[in-house]
C-alpha positions as CSV (number, residue, x, y, z in Angstrom):
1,X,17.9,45.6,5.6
2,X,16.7,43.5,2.4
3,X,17.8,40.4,4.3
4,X,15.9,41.0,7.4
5,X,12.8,41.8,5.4
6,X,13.1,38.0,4.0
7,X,13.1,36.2,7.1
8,X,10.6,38.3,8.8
9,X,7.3,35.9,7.6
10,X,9.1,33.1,8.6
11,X,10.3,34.3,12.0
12,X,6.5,35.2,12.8
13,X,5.3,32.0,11.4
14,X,7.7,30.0,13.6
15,X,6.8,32.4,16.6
16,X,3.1,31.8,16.2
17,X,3.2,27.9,15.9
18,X,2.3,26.0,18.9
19,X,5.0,25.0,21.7
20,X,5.0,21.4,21.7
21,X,3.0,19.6,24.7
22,X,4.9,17.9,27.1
23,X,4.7,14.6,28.9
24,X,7.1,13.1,31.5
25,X,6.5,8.7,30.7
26,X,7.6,5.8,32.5
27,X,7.1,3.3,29.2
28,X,9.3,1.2,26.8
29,X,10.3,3.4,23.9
30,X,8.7,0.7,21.6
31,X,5.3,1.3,23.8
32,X,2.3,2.1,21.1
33,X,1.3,5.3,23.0
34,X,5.2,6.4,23.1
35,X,5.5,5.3,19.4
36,X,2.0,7.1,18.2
37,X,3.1,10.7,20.0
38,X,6.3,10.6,19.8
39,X,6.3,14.1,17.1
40,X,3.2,15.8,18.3
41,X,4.5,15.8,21.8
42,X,7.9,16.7,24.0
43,X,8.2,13.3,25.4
44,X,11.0,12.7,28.5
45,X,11.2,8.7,29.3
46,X,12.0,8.3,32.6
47,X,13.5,4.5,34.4
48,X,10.8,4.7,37.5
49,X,7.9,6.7,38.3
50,X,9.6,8.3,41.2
51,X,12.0,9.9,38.6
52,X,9.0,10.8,36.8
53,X,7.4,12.9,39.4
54,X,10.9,14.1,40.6
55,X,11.7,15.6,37.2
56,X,8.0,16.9,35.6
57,X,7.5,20.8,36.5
58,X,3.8,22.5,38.3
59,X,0.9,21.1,36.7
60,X,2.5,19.2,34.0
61,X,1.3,15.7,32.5
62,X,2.3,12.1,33.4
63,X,2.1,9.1,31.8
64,X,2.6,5.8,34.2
65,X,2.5,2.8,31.8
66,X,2.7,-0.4,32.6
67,X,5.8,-1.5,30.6
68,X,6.1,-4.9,32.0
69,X,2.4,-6.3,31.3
70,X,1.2,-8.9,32.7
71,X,4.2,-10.1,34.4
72,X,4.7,-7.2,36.7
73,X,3.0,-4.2,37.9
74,X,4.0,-0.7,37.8
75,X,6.1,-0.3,41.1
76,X,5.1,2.7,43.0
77,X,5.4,4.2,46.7
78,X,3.8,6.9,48.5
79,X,6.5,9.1,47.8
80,X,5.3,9.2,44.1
81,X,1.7,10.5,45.0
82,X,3.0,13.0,48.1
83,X,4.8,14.7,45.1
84,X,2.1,14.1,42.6
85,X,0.1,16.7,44.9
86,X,3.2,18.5,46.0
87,X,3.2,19.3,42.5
88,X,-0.4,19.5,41.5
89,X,0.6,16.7,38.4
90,X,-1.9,15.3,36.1
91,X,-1.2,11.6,35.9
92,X,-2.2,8.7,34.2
93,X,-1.3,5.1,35.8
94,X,-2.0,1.6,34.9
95,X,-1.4,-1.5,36.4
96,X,-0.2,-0.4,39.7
97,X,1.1,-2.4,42.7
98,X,0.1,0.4,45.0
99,X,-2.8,3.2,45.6
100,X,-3.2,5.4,48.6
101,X,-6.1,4.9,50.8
102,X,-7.1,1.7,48.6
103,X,-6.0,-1.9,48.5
104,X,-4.4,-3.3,46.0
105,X,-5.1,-7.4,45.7
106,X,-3.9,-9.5,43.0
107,X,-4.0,-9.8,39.2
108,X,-6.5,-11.6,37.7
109,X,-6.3,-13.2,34.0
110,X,-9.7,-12.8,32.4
111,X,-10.9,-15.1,29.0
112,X,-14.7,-13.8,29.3
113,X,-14.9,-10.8,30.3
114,X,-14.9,-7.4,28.1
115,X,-14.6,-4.0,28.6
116,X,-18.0,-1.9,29.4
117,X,-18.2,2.0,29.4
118,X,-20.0,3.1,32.5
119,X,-19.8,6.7,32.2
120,X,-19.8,10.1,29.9
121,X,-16.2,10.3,30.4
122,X,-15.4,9.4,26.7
123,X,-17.8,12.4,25.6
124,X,-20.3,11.4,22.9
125,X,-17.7,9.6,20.9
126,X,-18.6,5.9,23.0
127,X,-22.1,5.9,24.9
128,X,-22.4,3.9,28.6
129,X,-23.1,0.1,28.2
130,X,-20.5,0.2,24.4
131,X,-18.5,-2.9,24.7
132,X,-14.4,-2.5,24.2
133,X,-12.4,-5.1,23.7
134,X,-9.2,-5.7,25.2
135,X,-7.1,-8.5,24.1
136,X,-5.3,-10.4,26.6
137,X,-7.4,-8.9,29.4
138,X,-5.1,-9.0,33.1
139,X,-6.2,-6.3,35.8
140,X,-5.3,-6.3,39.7
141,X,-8.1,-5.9,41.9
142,X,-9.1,-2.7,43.5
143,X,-11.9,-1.8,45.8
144,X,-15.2,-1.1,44.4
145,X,-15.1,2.9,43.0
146,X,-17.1,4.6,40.7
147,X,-15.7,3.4,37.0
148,X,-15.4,4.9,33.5
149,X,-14.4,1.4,32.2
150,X,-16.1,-1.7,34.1
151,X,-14.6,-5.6,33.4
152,X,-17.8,-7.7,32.9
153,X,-19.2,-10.7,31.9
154,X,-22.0,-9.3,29.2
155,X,-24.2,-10.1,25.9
156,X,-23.6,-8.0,22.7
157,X,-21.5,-7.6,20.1
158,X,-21.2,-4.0,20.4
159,X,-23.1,-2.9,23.3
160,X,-23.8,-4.7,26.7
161,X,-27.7,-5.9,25.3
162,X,-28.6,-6.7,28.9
163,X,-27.1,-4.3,31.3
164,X,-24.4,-4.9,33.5
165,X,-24.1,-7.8,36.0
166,X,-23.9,-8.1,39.6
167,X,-20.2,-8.6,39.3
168,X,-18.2,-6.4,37.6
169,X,-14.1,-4.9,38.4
170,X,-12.9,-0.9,38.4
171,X,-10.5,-0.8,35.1
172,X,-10.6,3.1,34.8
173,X,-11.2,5.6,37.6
174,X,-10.0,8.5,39.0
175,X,-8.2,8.4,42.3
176,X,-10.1,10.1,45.2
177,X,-8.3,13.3,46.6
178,X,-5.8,13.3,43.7
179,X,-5.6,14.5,40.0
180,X,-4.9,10.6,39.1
181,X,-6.4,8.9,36.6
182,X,-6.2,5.0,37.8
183,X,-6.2,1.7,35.2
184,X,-6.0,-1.3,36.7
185,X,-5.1,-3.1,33.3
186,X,-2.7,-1.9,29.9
187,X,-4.9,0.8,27.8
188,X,-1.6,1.9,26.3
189,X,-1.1,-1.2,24.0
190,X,-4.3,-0.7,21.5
191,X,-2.4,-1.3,18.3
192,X,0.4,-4.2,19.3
193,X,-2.6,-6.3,21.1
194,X,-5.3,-5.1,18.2
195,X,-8.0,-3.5,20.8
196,X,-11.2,-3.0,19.4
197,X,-12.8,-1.4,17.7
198,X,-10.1,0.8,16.5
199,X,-12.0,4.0,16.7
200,X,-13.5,3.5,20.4
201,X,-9.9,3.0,21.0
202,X,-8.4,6.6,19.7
203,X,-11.4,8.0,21.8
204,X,-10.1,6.7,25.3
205,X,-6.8,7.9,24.4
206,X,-8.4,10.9,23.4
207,X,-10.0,11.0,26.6
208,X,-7.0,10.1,28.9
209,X,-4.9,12.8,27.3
210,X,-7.6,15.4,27.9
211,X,-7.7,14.5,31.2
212,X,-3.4,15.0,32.2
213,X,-3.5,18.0,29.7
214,X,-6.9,19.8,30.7
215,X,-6.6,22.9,29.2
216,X,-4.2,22.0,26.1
217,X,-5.3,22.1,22.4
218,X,-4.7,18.2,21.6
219,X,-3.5,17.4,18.5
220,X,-4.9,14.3,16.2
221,X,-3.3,11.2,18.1
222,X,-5.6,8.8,15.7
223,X,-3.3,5.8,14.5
224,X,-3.7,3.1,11.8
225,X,-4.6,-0.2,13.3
226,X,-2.7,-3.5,12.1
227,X,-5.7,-5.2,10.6
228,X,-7.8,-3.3,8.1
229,X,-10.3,-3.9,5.0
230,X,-8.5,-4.5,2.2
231,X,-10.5,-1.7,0.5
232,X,-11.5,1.4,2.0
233,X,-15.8,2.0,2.1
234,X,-15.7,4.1,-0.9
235,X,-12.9,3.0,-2.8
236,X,-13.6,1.5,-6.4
237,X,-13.2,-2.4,-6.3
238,X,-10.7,-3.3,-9.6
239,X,-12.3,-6.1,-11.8
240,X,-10.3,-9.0,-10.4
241,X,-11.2,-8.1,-6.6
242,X,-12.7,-11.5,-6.3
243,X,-9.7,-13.4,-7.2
244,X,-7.7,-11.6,-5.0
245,X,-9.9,-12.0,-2.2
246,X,-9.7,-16.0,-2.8
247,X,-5.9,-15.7,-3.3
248,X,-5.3,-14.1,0.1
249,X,-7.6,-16.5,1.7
250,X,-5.6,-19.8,0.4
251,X,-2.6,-18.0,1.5
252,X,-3.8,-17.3,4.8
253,X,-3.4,-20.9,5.4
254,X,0.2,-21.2,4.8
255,X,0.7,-17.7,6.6
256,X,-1.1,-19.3,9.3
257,X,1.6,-22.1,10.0
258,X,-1.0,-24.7,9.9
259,X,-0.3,-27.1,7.1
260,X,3.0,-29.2,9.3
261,X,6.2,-29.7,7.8
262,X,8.3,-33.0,7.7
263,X,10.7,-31.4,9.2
264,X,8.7,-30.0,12.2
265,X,6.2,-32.6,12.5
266,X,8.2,-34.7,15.6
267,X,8.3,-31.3,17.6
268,X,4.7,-30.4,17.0
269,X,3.9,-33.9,18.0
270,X,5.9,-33.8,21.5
271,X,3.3,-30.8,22.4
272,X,1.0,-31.9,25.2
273,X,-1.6,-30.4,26.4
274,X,-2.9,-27.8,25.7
275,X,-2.1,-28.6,22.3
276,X,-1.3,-25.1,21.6
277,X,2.0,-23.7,19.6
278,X,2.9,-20.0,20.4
279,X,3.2,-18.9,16.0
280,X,5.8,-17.2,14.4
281,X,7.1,-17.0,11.2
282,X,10.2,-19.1,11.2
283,X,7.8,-22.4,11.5
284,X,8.1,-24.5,8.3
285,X,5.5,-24.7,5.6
286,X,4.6,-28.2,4.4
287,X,2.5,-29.6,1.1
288,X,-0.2,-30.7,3.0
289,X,1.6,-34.8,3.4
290,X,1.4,-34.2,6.9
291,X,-2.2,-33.3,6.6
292,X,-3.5,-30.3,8.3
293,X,-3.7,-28.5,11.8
294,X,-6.8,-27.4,13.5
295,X,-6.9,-23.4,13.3
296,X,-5.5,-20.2,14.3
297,X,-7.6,-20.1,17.4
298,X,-9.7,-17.1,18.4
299,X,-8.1,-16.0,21.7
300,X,-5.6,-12.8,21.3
301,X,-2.8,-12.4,23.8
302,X,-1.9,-9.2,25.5
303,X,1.0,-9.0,22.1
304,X,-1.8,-9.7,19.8
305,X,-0.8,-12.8,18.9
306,X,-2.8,-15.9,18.3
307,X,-1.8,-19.8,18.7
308,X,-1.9,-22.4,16.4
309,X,-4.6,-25.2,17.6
310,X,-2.2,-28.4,17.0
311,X,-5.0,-31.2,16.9
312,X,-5.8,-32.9,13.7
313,X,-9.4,-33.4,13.3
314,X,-10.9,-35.1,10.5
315,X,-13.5,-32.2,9.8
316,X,-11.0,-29.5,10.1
317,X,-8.5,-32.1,7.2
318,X,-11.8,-32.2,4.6
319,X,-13.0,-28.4,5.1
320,X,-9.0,-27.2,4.2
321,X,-8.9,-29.9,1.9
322,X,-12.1,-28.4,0.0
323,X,-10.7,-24.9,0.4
324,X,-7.6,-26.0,-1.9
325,X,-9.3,-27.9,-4.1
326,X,-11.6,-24.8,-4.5
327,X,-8.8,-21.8,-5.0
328,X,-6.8,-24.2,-7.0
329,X,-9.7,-24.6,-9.3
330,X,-10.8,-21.2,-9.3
331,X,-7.2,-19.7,-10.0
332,X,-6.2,-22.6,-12.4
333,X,-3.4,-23.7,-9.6
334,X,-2.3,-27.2,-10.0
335,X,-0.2,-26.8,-7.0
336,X,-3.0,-25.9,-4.9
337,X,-5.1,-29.4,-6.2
338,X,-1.9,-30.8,-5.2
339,X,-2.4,-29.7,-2.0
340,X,-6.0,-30.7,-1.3
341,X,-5.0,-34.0,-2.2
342,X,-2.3,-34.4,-0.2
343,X,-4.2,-33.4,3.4
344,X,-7.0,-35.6,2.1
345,X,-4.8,-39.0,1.4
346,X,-2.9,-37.8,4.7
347,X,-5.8,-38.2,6.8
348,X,-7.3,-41.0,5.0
349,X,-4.9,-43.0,3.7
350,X,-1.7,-42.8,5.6
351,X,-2.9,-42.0,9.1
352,X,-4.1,-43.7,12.2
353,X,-7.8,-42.3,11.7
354,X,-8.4,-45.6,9.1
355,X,-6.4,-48.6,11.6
356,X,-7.6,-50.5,14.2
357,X,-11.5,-50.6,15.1
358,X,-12.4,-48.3,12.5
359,X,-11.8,-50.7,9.6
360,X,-12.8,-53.9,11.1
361,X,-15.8,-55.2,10.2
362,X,-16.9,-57.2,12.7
363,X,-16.6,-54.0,14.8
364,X,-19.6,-51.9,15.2
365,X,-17.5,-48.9,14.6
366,X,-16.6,-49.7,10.7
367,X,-16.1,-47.8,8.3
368,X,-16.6,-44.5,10.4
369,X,-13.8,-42.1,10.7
370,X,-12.6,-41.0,14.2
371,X,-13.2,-36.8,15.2
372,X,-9.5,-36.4,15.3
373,X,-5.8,-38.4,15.7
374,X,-3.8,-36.2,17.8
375,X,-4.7,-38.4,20.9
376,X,-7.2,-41.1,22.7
377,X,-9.8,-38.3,23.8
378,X,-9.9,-37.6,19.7
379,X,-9.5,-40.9,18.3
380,X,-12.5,-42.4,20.6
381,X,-14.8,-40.3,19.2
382,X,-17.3,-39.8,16.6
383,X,-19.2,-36.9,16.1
384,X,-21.8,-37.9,13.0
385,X,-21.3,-33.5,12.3
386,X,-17.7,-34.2,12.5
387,X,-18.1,-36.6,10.0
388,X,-20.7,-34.9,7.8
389,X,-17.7,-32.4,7.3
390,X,-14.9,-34.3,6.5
391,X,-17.4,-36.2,3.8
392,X,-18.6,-32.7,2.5
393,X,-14.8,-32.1,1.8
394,X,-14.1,-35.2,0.6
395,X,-17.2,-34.6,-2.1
396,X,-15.9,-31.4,-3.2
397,X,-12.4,-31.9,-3.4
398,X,-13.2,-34.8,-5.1
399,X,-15.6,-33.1,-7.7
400,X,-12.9,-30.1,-8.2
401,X,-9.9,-32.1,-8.3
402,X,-11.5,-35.1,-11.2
403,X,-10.1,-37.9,-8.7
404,X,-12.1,-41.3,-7.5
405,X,-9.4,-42.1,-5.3
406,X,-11.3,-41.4,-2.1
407,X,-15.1,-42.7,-3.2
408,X,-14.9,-46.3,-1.3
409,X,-14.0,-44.5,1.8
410,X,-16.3,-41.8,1.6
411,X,-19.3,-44.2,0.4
412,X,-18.2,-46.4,3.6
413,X,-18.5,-43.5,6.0
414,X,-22.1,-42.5,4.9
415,X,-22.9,-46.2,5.2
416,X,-21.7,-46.4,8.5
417,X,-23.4,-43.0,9.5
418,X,-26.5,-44.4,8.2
419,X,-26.5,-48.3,9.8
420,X,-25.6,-45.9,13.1
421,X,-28.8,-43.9,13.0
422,X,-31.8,-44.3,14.6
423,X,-35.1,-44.7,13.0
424,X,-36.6,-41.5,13.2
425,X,-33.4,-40.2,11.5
426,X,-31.8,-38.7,14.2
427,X,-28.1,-39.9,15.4
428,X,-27.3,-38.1,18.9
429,X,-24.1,-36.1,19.4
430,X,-21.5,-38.6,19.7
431,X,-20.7,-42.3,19.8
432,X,-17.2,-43.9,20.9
433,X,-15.7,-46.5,20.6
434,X,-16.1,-47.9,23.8
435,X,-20.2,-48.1,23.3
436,X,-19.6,-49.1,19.5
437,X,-17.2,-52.3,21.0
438,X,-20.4,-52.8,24.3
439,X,-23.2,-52.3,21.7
440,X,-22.4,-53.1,18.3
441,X,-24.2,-50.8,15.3
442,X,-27.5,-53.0,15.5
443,X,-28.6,-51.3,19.1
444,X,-28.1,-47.5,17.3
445,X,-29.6,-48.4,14.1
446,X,-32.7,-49.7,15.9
447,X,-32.6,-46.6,18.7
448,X,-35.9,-44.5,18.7
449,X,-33.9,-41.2,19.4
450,X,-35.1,-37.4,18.6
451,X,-32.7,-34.9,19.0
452,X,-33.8,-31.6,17.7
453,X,-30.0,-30.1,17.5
454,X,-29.4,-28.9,13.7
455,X,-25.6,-28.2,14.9
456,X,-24.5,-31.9,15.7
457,X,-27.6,-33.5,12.9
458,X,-28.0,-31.2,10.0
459,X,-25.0,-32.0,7.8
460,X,-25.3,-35.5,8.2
461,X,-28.7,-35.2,6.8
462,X,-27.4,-33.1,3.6
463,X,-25.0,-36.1,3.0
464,X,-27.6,-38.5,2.9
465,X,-30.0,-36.8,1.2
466,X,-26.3,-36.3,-1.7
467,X,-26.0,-39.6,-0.9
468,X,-29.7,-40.5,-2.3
469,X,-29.6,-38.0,-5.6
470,X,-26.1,-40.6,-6.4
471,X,-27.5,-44.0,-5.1
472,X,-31.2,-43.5,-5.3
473,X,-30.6,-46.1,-2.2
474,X,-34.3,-44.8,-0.4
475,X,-32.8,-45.2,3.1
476,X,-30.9,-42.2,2.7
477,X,-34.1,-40.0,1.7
478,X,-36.4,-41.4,4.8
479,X,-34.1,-40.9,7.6
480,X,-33.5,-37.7,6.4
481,X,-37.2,-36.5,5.6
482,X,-38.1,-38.0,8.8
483,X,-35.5,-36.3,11.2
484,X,-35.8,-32.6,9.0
485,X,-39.9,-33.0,9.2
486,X,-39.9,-33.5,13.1
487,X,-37.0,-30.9,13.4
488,X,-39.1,-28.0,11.2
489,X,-42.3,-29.4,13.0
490,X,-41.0,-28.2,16.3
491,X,-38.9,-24.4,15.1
492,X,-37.8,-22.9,16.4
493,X,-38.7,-23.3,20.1
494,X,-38.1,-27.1,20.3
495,X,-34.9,-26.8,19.2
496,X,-31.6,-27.2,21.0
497,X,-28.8,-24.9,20.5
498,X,-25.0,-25.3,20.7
499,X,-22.9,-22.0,19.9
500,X,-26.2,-19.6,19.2
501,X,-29.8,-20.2,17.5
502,X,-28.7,-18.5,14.2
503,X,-26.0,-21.1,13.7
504,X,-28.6,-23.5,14.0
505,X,-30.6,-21.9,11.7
506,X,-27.7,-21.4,9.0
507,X,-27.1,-25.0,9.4
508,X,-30.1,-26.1,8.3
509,X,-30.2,-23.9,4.9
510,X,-27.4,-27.2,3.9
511,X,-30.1,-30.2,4.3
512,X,-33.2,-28.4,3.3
513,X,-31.9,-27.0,0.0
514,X,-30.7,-30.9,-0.6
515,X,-34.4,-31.7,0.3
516,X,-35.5,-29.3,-2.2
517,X,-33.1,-31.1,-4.9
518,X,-33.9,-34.6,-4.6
519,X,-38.2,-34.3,-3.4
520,X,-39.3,-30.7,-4.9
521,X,-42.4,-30.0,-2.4
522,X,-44.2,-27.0,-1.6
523,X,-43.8,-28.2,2.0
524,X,-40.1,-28.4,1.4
525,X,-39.6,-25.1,-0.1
């Protein structure tokens, strides 16, 4: 009797918890959604949908999910929908190859377009117009339904700014005359492919689950996204938080693959166009003697990866030079110095961006340094911005590393920058070598050209007006007053803009505080 008076609590307590929810998938078990449920719900994988349907009870839930995104769509057949409402099921699908009563065109790969709530579906957790981003973006093609989730081309960061377009494509609806909930693209991948933002994200899924369980007390499905602050928004930042923050960021460029070893050099160098390698760890990590690799570029796949950007541009070299130069400095690294050198002398020393044209001097191109070596449609070209940011490396790398080694070069380039520039102080956005070899440097230096664009202009001016505070040569200060007073004259509505007017704007803070160094005005500050 004693005995049975023990286990009585716990006997009621495990009577009273919840049953577990249930829900029949057709997913890989590595799927996020499969991998984020798997122990607050009774999950049964099934190999097709068909089995899926075949094997969930009255009213249960059903997850479709497209387990081979973007390569194939989820295979289905009439037969799964007759016993979807045979059954009365609650289903979730994405990606499908067939819908009843719709048709059901081909996949389309989208770089531009984003995510747009256009409904109250998602509660009050995401508002109409939010923007959600998903990585990787492929959807097949439906007819035109009413939409919780539109793919469109819109302004905003976080919200569609302007409205929606005439164009947009269905990527969440619910299928007429069925208790189906319809995506034409992968929801269930928020965490591998990094959807943002993360909370938007566990409020769809929120959303979707509500929808195949109705009537069901959900439990928290919330999930920790892969990339994260470093330090939560109240946590206390320890005393060395700034060094760390640099120490991560110099790592980031070895993590990144992007500094090319000897021994992988010859294959990166075989890559054609598109001059993109897929990353991954096992690539080799050189010392910077094969100088430097454009970026990590900005595009996310559908796995939430991101290629390295093979071409080697000369203001890409001098800005990782610079960062080096500057964590070795800061965190007393000579390896790091080591480092900066190294993708410095690689670039300007050793490889084919100081040969040919570029260091003759009966050319009109001397003494200037080509945008970039990986090929012709790089090596013809020179960008006087380009330029401004290798030299603006090659000063501070130089200044935080003690060396000389790179001062004729550098005082070469802003010669030939200057003798290329027109008299009003403006340079235009490129010159190649095909018009320096027609036109000599006489025909640009003598050019009365205005461009009003801060983005391909700006930093030049900042190097001459450096230039000036070390020479004192007065060349360098006119052009530059000049171009900045006819540039400020005319803010901002004369100006022309590249990637966005605030860029413009930031660029400009470089030359005017410059201008403020070397002439101290009241009209310059």
């Amino acid at each position: 009797m004693k005995n049975l008076i023990f286990f009585l609590p716990i006997i009621l307590l495990w009577s009273c918890s919840p049953p577990q929810l249930t829900l029949h998938c057709v997913a890989g078990v590595d799927n996020d959604i499969i991998q984020i449920h798997s122990s607050a719900f009774k999950i049964f994988l099934h190999d097709t949908p068909l089995e899926a349907v075949n094997n969930a009870k009255e009213g249960e839930a059903v997850l479709l999910l497209a387990y081979q995104y973007p390569y194939e769509k989820l295979a289905l057949s009439i037969e799964v929908f007759d016993q979807i409402k045979i059954k009365n099921l609650r289903v979730y699908i994405e990606y499908p190859s067939f819908l009843p009563g719709m048709d059901v065109g081909e996949s389309v790969h989208s770089s531009f377009q984003r995510a747009v709530v256009n409904s109250d579906f998602f509660g009050s957790s995401i508002d109409s117009l939010d923007i959600l981003v998903i990585n990787g973006l492929n959807y097949c093609q439906v007819d035109n339904v009413p939409s919780h989730l539109l793919a469109a081309r819109v302004a905003g960061f976080d919200e569609a700014v302007y409205g929606l377009p005439e164009e947009t494509a269905p990527l969440l609806f619910e299928l007429p005359g069925h208790h189906v909930l319809v995506s034409t693209t992968c929801l269930s991948r928020p965490v591998r492919a990094r959807y943002a933002p993360h909370q938007a994200w566990v409020s769809v899924w929120e959303s979707i689950l509500k929808f195949v369980l109705p009537d069901a007390d959900l439990p928290d499905i919330s999930w920790t996204a892969d990339v994260n602050p470093m330090y939560s928004r109240n946590e206390t930042l320890p005393k060395d938080y700034q060094k760390k923050a640099v120490k991560k960021g110099i790592e980031w460029f070895s993590n990144a693959r992007i500094l090319p070893h000897e021994s992988y050099f010859d294959t990166i160098k075989s890559i054609k166009s598109p001059h993109l390698l897929k990353w991954n760890e096992n690539i080799p990590v050189g010392d910077g003697n094969f100088g430097g690799l454009e970026a990590i570029m900005s595009v996310i796949d559908e796995n939430g990866s991101q290629p390295i950007g093979l071409v080697q541009r000369g203001d890409c070299t001098g800005e990782t030079a610079m960062a080096f130069a500057a964590a070795g400095s800061l965190l007393g690294s000579e390896e790091q110095l080591e480092i900066a050198r190294n993708i410095l002398n690689y670039y300007l020393i050793k490889s084919p961006a100081r040969q040919n044209e570029w260091i003759d001097p009966d050319h009109g191109a001397y003494g200037l340094i080509p945008w970039g070596i990986t090929n012709y449609a790089w090596y013809r070209a020179n960008y006087g911005d380009d330029n401004a940011r290798l030299l603006l490396g090659i000063m501070s790398t130089a200044a935080l590393t003690g060396s000389n080694e790179w001062d004729d070069i550098a005082m070469r380039c802003l010669l030939a920058q200057l003798r290329t520039t027109g008299v009003k102080g403006f340079r235009g956005n490129r010159i190649d070598l095909p018009d320096f070899t027609k036109n000599g440097w006489e025909s640009y230096f003598n050019r009365n050209i205005i461009n009003m664009a801060p983005h391909f202009e700006s930093y030049l001016w900042a190097c001459f007006l450096w230039a000036y505070d070390k020479t004192a040569y007065p060349l360098f200060l006119e052009k530059a007053k000049t171009a900045i007073r006819i540039t400020m004259e005319n803010y901002p509505d004369g100006w022309r803009w590249t990637n966005g007017l605030t860029q413009e704007k930031a660029r400009m803070i470089l030359c005017l505080s410059w201008l403020v160094r070397v002439d101290d005005t009241p009209e310059h500050r």
